[in-house]
N, C-alpha and C positions, 0 to 999 in steps of 0.2 A: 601502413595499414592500421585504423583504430582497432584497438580492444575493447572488447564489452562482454561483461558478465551480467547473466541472468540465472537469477535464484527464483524457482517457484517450486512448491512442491506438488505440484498438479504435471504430472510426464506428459499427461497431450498437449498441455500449452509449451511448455519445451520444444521439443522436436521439432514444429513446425518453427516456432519463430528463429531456434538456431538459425536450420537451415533456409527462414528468410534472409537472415541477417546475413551467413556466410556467401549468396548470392549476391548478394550486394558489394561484394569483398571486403567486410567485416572480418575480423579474428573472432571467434565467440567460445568462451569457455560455461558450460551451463552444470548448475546443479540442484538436483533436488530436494539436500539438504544445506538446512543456511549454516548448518555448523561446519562442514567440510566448506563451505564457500569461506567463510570467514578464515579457516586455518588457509583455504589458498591466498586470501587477501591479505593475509601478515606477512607475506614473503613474494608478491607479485603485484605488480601496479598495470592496472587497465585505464582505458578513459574514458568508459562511462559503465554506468552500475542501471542494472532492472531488478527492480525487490517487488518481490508481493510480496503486500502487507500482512494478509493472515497466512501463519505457516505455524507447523508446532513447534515445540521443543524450543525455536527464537523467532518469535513474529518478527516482519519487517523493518517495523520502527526501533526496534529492540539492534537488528542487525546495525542501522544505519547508522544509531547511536554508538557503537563497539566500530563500525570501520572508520567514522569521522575523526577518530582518534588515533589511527593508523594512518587514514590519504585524508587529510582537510577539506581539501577541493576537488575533490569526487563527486564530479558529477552525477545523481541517481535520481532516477525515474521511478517512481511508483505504481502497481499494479492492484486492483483492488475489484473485491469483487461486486460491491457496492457502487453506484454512477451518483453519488450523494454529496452534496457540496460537504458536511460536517466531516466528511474523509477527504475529502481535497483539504481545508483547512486543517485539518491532523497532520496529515502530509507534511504540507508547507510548516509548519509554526515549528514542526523540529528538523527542517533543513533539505527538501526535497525540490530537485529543480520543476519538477512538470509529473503530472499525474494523467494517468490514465484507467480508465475506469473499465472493468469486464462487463458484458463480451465487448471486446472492439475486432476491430480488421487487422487485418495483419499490415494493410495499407497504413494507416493510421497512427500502427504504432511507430512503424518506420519514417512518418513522417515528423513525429515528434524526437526522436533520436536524431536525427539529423538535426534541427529545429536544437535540439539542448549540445549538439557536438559545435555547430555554426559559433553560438552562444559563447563557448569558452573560450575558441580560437580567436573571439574578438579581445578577450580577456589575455592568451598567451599571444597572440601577433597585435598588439595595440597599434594605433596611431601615436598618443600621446603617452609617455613615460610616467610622469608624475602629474600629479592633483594635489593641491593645497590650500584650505580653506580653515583658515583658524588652527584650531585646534585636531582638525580632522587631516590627515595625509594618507593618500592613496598611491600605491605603486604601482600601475597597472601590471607592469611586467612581470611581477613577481606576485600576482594577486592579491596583496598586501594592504592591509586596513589597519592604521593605525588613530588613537585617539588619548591623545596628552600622553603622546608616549607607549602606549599599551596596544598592545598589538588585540585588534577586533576580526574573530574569525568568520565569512560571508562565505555563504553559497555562490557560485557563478553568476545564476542571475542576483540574487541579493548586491551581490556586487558593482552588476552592470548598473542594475536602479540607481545603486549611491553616485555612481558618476557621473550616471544622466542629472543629477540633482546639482551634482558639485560643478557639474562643467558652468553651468549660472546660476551660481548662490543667490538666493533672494529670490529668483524667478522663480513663477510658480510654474508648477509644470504638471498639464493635465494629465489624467489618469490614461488617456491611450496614447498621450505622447510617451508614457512609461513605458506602456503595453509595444511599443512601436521600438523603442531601446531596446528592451528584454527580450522581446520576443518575434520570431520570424514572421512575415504579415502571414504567412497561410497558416498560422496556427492561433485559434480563437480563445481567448482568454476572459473570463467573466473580471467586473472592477471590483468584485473582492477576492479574486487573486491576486491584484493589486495592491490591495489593501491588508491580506494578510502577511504578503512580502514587508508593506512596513512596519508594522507591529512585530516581526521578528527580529527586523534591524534595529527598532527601539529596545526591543528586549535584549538582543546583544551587549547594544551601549550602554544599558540601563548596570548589566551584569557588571561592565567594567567600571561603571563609574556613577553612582548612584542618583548625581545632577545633571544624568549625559539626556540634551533633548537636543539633537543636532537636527531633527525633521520635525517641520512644522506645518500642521495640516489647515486647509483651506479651506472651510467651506462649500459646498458645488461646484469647489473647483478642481484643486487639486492638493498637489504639498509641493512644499520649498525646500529647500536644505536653510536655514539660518546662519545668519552671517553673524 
């Protein structure tokens, strides 16, 4: 049975989606404060996280920053009460698999939780074990990203990208064949979700290595991984 915790401090959006989620046969631990979530996140591991973004006393982003530092690859969905690309792009650029914007369905959201759970199991039951492309090694197994050595920390989908890219270095690879990696076809993704995915993985590399440009962008086409 997956785990999933959902932080919002809005009680009507709670209740219902718990008990969407536990219909589904979900675990769901839910709270209305993100500071009682986070003391439960220091001593309990779920697999997959729901944050709204604005909340008081620790908005969102603030949360996801404090638990990234506890579970690495913690899967989290973003809740927002905005439907505004400039908050998807907030989202994503400090580490957020998939956003969802308020009001939506309760259908919707379920569809995207499945959709980001699909997403990591490709990550923990791989086909292929390792990736190796220069300077860059991937473990898939172990979600592991390393570069000259230093380990590079990736979201799930951030992940799944770089090994679409890595599995043919040099090949360029269009923007919905990314879309088609990362993300399940029933779930619609604009090309600057794409786009924002790789600019956080150059910011990654960039951190660890201040000459690190391992993706090379195309054009109207797409990006490469560089050999």
């Amino acid at each position: 049975m997956k785990r999933i915790i959902i932080v919002d401090d809005e009680v009507e959006i709670l209740e219902p989606l718990e008990s969407m989620l536990t219909e589904e046969n979900f675990w769901v631990r839910s709270f209305s404060n993100p500071l009682k979530a986070l003391q439960f996140l220091s001593t309990q591991s779920v697999d997959l996280a729901i944050f709204d973004i604005k909340m008081p006393e620790l908005n969102g982003l603030e949360l996801l920053s404090r638990v990234r530092a506890i579970h690495p690859g913690l899967p989290i969905i973003f809740l927002s009460s905005k439907n505004e690309d400039a908050d998807q792009l907030v989202g994503f650029s400090i580490g957020a698999d998939d956003y969802v914007g308020k009001p939506f369905t309760k259908q919707l959201l379920l569809l995207r939780v499945k959709a980001v759970l699909r997403r990591y199991e490709q990550i923990v039951e791989p086909t292929l074990e390792l990736v190796e492309v220069g300077s860059l090694s991937i473990d898939i197994e172990r979600n592991l990203v390393r570069w000259k050595g230093q380990n590079i920390e990736l979201t799930v989908t951030e992940c799944l990208l770089l090994i679409s890219l890595a599995e043919r270095p040099g090949v360029v690879r269009k923007r919905q064949q990314l879309m088609d990696a990362c993300y399940d076809g029933a779930v619609f993704v604009s090309d600057r979700t794409i786009d924002s995915h790789i600019r956080n993985i150059r910011a990654k590399f960039k951190a660890s290595d201040g000459t690190a440009e391992p993706i090379g962008t195309i054009q109207g086409l797409g990006y490469k991984l560089k050999l």
